[in-house]
Every structure is written in structure tokens, then in C-alpha cells.
C-alpha positions, -999 to +999 in steps of 0.1 A: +000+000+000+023+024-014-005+054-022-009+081+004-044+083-001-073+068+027-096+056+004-069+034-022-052+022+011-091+011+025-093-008-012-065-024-011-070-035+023-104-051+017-090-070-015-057-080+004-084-099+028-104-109+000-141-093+011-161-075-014-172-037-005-211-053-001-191-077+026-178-048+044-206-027+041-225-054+060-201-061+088-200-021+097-237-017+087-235+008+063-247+008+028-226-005-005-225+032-012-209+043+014-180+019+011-178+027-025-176+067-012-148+058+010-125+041-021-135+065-047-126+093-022-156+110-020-158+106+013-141+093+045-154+077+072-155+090+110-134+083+132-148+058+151-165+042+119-124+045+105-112+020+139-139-003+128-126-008+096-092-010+107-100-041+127-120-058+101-094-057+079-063-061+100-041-030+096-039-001+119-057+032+118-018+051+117-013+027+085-045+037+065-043+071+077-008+073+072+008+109+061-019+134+054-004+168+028-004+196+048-004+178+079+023+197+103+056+177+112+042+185+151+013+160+143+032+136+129+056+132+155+022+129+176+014+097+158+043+083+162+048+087+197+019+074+204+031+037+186+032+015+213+042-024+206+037-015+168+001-009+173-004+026+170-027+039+199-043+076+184-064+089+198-100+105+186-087+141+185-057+132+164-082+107+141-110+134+138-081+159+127-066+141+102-100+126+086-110+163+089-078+170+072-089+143+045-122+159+045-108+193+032-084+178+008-114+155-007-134+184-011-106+206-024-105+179-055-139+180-062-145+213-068-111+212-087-130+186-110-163+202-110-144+235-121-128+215-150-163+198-164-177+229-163-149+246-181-147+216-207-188+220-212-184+258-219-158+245-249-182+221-260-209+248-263-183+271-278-173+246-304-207+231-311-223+268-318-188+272-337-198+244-362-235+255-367-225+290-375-197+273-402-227+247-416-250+278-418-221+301-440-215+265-464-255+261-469-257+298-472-227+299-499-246+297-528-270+329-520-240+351-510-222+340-545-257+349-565-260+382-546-224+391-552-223+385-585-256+403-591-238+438-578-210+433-597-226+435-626-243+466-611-280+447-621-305+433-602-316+396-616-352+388-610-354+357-588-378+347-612-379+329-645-388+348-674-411+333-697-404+334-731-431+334-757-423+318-794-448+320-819-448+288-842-457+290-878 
């Protein structure tokens, strides 16, 4: 479990013991959903939800948590003091800070992502009203040629035919 991140470190996890998320959704009593939240990093569990899963799937909370960016060095020498026979013993204020933490960074991304959809669907628009206004010109073409060719000769053509009469004998 090399990634930083909560939720690929709570995937990896559950695979490593072979459950499904529905499996661990059931033994913490929360919906598919919500497990599926947690690995996609949409959201993260609480704190105590976050010990829960720890024990189900055999790792420590200090391993899934891990090193949070932006976390100060003073918290991290926290956790590791706290490491006592190589089960780490946090406690709720340092979990609820660093899931917090996680929290903020989760969110951070999202709107980072929503602010790129929305700034590809503006380009879309942009290039699809683009193409109608060039498909308009081309099916337009025709009308602009007649007209200009009508002024240069400095004469106005009838947009109707003539009729020509011819006597027979």
C-alpha cells in the first residue's frame, strides 16, 4: 500500500483480505455506497466508523491514515509517539483531525474537478455553436455568391424565370 491516499489504502485492504465492499458494508452496517464513497474518495469515514474498519481488515488506523499533505511535522511526531508495541494507539482528537484534514483535501478535489467539467462543457458549447454558424455560411454559400455576382454587374436579376413566348408557324 504504497499510495498516500485513505480511500486506495481502504481498497486495497479489503481486497488483500479478500471481502467484497457489499461484505464490508454489511459487517459495519453501512450501505454498498458508502464503502464505494470511502474508495472512490468521495468521502471518508468518522473516526470511530475509520477504527472499525481498521479491525476488520487487520491493519492499523496510523497505517491507513498514514501521512496526510499539509499535515504539520508537530502532528506527525504525535502519531508516532503514540506507537506503542507497533500498534499505534491515536487517539480520537488526532483521528478526527486528520480525517478532517482528509475531508478538506477530498473536497478541495472535487471542486477542482467540477471546475474543469464545467470549463470543458463551456468549450463544447463554444465549439458546437462554432460548427453550426460554419454549416450555416457552407448552406448559405450559394445565395452570397448569386448576390455578389448580381452587384457586380451593377443589375439586379429577378429571382424569377422569365417566360419566353415563341410564336410557331
Amino acid at each position: 500500500m504504497n499510495d498516500t491516499s485513505l480511500y486506495q489504502k481502504i481498497r486495497d485492504a479489503r481486497k488483500n483480505i479478500g471481502i467484497s465492499q457489499t461484505e464490508l458494508a454489511a459487517l459495519l452496517k453501512v450501505s454498498r455506497q458508502t464503502v464505494s464513497n470511502w474508495e472512490n474518495g468521495v468521502t471518508v469515514p468518522d473516526a470511530t466508523t475509520l477504527e472499525r474498519i481498521a479491525d476488520l481488515l487487520h491493519v492499523s488506523i496510523s497505517s491507513l491514515l498514514g501521512n496526510i499533505p499539509g499535515e504539520g511535522e508537530e502532528e506527525s511526531k504525535a502519531v508516532i509517539k503514540s506507537e506503542v508495541d507497533s500498534e499505534p494507539m491515536l487517539s480520537q482528537e488526532i483521528i478526527a483531525q486528520q480525517l478532517s484534514r482528509l475531508n478538506e483535501l477530498y473536497a478541495e478535489r472535487l471542486v477542482r474537478e467540477q471546475e474543469q467539467k464545467e470549463t470543458l462543457k463551456r468549450y463544447l458549447h463554444y465549439a458546437v455553436l462554432l460548427i453550426i454558424i460554419l454549416a450555416l455560411l457552407f448552406l448559405l454559400m450559394p445565395f452570397v455568391r448569386f448576390w455578389y455576382m448580381s452587384a457586380k454587374k451593377g443589375e439586379m436579376r429577378p429571382l424569377q424565370e422569365e417566360t419566353v413566348n415563341v410564336e410557331t408557324p
